[in-house]
N, C-alpha and C positions, 0 to 999 in steps of 0.2 A: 273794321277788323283787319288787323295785318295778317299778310298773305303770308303762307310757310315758305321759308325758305329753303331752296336744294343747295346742297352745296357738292363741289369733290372731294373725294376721296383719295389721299397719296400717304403712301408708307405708313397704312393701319390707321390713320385716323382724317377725320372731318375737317376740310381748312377752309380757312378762309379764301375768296379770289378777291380781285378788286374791286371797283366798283359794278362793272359788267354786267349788268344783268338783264334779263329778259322775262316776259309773262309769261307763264303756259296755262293755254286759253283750253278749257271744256270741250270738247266738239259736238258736244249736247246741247248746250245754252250759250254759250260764249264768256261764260264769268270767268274771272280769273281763279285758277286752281292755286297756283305758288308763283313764286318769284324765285329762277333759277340762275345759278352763277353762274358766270362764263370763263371758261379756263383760258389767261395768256399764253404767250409760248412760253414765257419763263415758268410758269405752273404746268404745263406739259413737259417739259425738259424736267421736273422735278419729279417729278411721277415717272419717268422713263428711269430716271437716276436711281426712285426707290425698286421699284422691279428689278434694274440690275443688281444692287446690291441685296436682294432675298433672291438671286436666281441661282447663285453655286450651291448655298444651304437646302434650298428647295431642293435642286437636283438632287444632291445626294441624299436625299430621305429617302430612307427604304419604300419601293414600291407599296407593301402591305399598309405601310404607316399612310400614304398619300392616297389610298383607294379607300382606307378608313375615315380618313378624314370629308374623302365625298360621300359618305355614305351617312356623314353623320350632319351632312348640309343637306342631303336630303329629310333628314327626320325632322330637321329648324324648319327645313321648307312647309312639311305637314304641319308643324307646331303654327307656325305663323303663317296658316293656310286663307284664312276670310284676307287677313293683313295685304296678302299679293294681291287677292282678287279685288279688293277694292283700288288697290294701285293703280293696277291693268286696266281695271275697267275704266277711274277717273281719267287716266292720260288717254286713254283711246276711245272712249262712249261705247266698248261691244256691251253685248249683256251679260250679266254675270255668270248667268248655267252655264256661256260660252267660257268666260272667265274661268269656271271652275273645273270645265270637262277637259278643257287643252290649254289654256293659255300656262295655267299653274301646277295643274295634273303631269302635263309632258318636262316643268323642268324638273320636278322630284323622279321622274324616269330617267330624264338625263343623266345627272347626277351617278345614281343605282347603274346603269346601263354600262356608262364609261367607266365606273369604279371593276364591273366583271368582266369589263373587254380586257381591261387592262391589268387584271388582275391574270389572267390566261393567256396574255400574250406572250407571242415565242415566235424566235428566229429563225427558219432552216441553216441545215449545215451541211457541209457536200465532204464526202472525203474527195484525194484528186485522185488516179493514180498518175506515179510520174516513171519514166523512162529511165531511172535507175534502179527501179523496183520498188521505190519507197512508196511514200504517199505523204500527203499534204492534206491538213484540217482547215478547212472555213467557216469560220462563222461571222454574221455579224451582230451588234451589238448598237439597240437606240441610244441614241444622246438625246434630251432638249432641244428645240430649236434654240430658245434664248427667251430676247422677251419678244412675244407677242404682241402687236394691236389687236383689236378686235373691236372692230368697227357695225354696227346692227341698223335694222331698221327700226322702225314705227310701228307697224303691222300684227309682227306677232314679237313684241322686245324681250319681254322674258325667257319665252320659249329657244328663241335665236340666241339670245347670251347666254344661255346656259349650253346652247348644242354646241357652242362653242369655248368656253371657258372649263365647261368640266374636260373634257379631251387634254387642253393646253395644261392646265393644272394636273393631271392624271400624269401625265408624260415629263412633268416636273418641270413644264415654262412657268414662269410670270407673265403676268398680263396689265395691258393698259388699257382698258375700255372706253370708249367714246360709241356713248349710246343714241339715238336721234333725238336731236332738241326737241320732238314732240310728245315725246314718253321719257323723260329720265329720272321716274319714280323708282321703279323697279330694283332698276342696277345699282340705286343704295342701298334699297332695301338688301337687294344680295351681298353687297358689304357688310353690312352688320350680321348675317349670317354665317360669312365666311371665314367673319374676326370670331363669331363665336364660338364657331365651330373650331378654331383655333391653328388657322392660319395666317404664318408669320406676316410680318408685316411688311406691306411691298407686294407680297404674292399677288395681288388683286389691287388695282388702282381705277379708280374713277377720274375721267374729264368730260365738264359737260361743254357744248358749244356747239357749232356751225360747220358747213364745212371748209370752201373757200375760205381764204384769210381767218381763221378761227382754229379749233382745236383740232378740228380733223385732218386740214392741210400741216397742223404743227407737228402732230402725231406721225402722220404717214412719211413724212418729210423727215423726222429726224433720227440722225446716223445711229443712235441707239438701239432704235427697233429690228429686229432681226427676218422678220414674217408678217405680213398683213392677212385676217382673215377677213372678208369681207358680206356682208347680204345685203342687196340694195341692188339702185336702178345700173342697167349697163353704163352710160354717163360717169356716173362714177365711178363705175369700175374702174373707166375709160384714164381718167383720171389718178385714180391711184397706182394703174400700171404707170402711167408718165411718171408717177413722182417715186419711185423704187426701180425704175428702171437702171438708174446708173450705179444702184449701189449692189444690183442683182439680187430684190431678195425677192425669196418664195411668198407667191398669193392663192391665197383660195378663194375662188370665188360662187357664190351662189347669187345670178343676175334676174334680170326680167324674163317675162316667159307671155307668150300668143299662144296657149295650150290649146290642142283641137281636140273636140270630144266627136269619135263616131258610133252612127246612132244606125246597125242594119236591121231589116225589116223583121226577121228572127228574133229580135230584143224581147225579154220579159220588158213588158213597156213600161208596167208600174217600177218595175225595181230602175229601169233607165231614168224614166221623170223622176224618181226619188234622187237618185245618185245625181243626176244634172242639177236639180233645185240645189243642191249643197255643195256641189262643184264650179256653178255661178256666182250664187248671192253669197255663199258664206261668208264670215267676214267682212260684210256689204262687197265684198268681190277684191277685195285689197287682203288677198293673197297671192303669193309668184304663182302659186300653181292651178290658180282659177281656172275655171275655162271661158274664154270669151269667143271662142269660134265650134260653134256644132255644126256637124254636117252628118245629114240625116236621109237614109235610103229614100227616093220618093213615092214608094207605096203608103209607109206612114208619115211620110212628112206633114199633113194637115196636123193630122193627128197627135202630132207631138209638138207642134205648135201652138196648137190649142191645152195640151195640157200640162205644159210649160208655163203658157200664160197664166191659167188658172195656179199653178201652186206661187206665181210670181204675185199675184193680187193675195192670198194668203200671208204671203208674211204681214208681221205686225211691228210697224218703228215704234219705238215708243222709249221711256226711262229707261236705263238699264237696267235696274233693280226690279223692274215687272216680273213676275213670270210670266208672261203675256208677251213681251218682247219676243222676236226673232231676231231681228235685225237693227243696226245700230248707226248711227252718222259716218259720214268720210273722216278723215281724221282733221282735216283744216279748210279754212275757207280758201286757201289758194289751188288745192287739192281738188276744191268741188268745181272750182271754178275750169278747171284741164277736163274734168270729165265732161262738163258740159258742152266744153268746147267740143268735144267728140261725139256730145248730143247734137250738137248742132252742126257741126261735117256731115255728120251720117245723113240728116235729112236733104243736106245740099247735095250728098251722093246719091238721092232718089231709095234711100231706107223706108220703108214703114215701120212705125214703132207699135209692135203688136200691143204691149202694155209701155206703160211708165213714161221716159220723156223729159221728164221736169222736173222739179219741185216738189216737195209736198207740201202742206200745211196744216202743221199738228197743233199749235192753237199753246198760245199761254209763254212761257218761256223755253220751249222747245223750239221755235223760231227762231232764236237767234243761236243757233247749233247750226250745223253743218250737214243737213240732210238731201238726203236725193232720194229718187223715184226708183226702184229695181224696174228695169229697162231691157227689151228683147224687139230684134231688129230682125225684119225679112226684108228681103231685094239688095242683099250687098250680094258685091263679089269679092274672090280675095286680091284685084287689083287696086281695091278703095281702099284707104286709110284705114278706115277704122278695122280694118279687119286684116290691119298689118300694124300695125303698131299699138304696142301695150297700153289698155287704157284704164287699168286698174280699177274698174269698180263695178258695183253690180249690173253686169251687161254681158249681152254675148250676142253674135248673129249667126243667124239659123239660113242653111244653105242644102240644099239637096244634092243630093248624088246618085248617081244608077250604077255603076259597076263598083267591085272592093277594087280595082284596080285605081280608078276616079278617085274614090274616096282616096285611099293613099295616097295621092298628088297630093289631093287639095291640104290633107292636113299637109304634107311635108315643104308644101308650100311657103315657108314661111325663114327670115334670119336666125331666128330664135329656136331654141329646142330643148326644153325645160319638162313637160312632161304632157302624156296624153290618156288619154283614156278610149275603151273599146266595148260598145256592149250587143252583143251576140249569145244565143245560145249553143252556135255551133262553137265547139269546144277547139275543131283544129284552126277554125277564122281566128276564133279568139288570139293564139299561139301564131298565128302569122304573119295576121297584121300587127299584131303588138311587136313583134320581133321588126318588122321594116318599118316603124316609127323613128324618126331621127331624134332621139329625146333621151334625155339620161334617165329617167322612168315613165314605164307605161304600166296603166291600168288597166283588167281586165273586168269587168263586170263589179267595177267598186270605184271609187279617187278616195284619196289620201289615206290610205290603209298603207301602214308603216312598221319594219320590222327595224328598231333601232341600230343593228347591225349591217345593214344593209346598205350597199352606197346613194350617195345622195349629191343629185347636181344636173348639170347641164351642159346642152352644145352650142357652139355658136353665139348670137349675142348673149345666150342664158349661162354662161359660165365657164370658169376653167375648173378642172379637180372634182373631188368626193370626198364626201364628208358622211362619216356615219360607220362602228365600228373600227375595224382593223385600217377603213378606208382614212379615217381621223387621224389615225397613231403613224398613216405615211405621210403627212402633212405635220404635224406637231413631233416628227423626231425627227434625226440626221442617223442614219447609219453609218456604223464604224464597220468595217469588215475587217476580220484577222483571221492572218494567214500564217499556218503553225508547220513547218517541214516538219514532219516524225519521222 
């Protein structure tokens, strides 16, 4: 049986690339899913050429018509709701409930969200007075950036190209997408959404490929692009600052993250282990905003060790399509092989691994998938690796602490500063310590509870900017300001 082919997408329709191509492997079983094409630089430059030329028509569409227009790719997205979720779930192995409660669910919000930010957005204006008596009007006025990259991970691919292409499109950029070669199911399927929805052609470009030497470096690299949004590892971040650096253009970035969860003795303990069991493993833990460092008051520290473990032995690997599933493979075998490598640090750092460790073996063709053990480590400190450097997967080390004072180091302990979480019942700790966490979001007695308006991002290695509402529309426009003597 031949494999489907992906192809890109430039200036409203499906091309061909050259011969280039690559497998994209299961992380369930290892079988081949499709054969995807690889974009040259001559088909990157072709794709930046059509975004240019749909980016002055675009702009000038009347805002109502372009907030229309997302609103009515949100309704495709419901229409072709199962369609995502099987996309999502083959390039990535989550489970589907997962598939269908955020991976596919949050970009039909997207979509809706940015269509009414931007639909209500507005500028302040100042009168001046001036020293002749007169006075003077300000206002300013958004432009477009231009065109756009937007560059995503692996992780959550949908969810991320949409929090980022509806904003760009909203604000009347064109966009060039280069989605990670290990999911670029998705971001076609949002092309034929987008064309159906009856956006011009150019507005939305597809390049699939790599990054080095490949479409990513083509993209970020070339004089066309006007802004980089990016979500992915700091490295590359690292990277795309070098390669925009001489021509000065704006980046956003959303990086890696060492989120620390703190756990004091006051905690509803049930609602704390609930809110940790889905703040660790979710996503087998290959989300930024995971937590892989707790540190837990030590009155309850056994106590939350123990019943950390036990909901860690609860999850269920298994098909995606089970309803019996929890939890789901890493996304590659090079993937499993970095986490393990961390499995294996952490013991030579004198860790215990309260559960997990290894491997599993789930029997039959789920063996040649990409699985691992959800994994919980006592005896680190935060001078050892593993509990300084992002190791993306379902893991975390459990560390105790005696004073809220303690505690605050240890979380802020760290390069990274991407987000954290706090669980107390005392109301003013809650508000205190959340407020001296170095982290562009902290939680209070929940993780990943999200108001779409609300900024979104990080410090430090974890990112530059905010994304999310009105914080989007300061990253995808340029302000004019005009200045009127009356």
């Amino acid at each position: 049986m031949t494999a489907r082919q992906i192809r890109n997408f430039v200036g409203g329709a499906f091309v061909e690339a050259d011969e280039r191509c690559w497998d994209k492997i299961s992380p369930v079983d290892g079988s081949v899913l499709a054969r995807v094409q690889e974009a040259d630089a001559a088909l990157v430059d072709r794709a930046v050429r059509a975004a240019r030329a749909a980016l002055d028509g675009w702009a000038a569409t009347a805002v109502n018509a372009r907030t229309a227009l997302l609103r009515r790719v949100a309704d495709r997205i419901e229409d072709r709701f199962e369609e995502f979720v099987q996309a999502e779930s083959a390039d990535t192995g989550k489970p589907h409930q997962q598939a269908r409660e955020l991976d596919v669910a949050r970009p039909v919000a997207n979509f809706r969200s940015f269509a009414d930010t931007v639909a209500a957005a507005g500028q302040p204006s100042f009168l001046t007075d001036l020293a002749s008596g007169r006075q003077a009007l300000n206002y300013a006025v958004r432009k477009p950036l231009g065109v756009v990259a937007v560059i995503v991970p692996w992780n959550l691919p949908l969810l991320l190209l949409t929090w980022k292409v509806a904003p760009a499109l909203a604000c009347g950029n064109t966009v060039v997408v280069k989605p990670s070669e290990e999911t670029p199911s998705s971001a076609s399927l949002l092309a034929e959404v987008l064309d159906e929805a009856g956006l011009p052609a150019g507005g939305y470009n597809v390049v699939h490929g790599f990054g080095p030497r490949s479409a990513g470096q083509f993209l970020v690299e070339h004089p066309g692009i006007d802004g980089v949004t990016f979500t992915g590892s700091t490295a590359t971040g690292v990277s795309i600052m070098r390669a925009v650096a001489a021509r000065v253009r704006p980046v956003s970035f959303e990086l890696g993250g060492k989120n620390a969860a703190l756990v004091f003795a006051d905690a509803d303990l049930d609602s704390a282990l609930d809110g940790l069991t889905r703040s660790v493993f979710a996503n087998t833990g290959q989300v930024c905003l995971c937590t892989e460092r707790v540190y837990v008051q030590r009155p309850i520290f056994d106590e939350v060790v123990t019943g950390l473990a036990e909901r860690a032995r609860g999850l269920r690997l298994g098909p995606p399509d089970a309803a019996t599933t929890t939890t789901g493979p890493l996304i590659s075998q090079e993937h499993r092989e970095k986490v393990l490598g961390y499995y294996r640090l952490a013991e030579e750092c004198g860790a215990k691994a309260v559960v997990g460790g290894g491997v599993p073996s789930l029997g039959g063709n789920l063996d040649g998938g990409w699985w691992i053990e959800p994994t919980l480590w006592t005896g680190l400190g935060n001078a050892d690796r593993p509990m300084r450097e992002e190791v993306f997967g379902p893991v975390a080390g459990l560390v105790p602490f005696d004073t809220e004072d303690e505690a605050v180091t240890l979380a802020n302990d760290t390069d990274y500063g991407l987000a954290s979480s706090v669980w107390t019942t005392d109301l003013s700790r809650g508000h205190r310590v959340a407020q001296q966490m170095k982290v562009g979001m902290s939680w209070v007695n929940t993780w990943y509870l999200r108001d779409l308006r609300s900024p979104f991002g990080g410090v430090g290695l974890s990112g530059i900017g905010r994304e999310g509402g009105d914080h989007s529309l300061d990253f995808y426009t340029e302000p004019t300001n005009v200045c009127i003597q009356l």
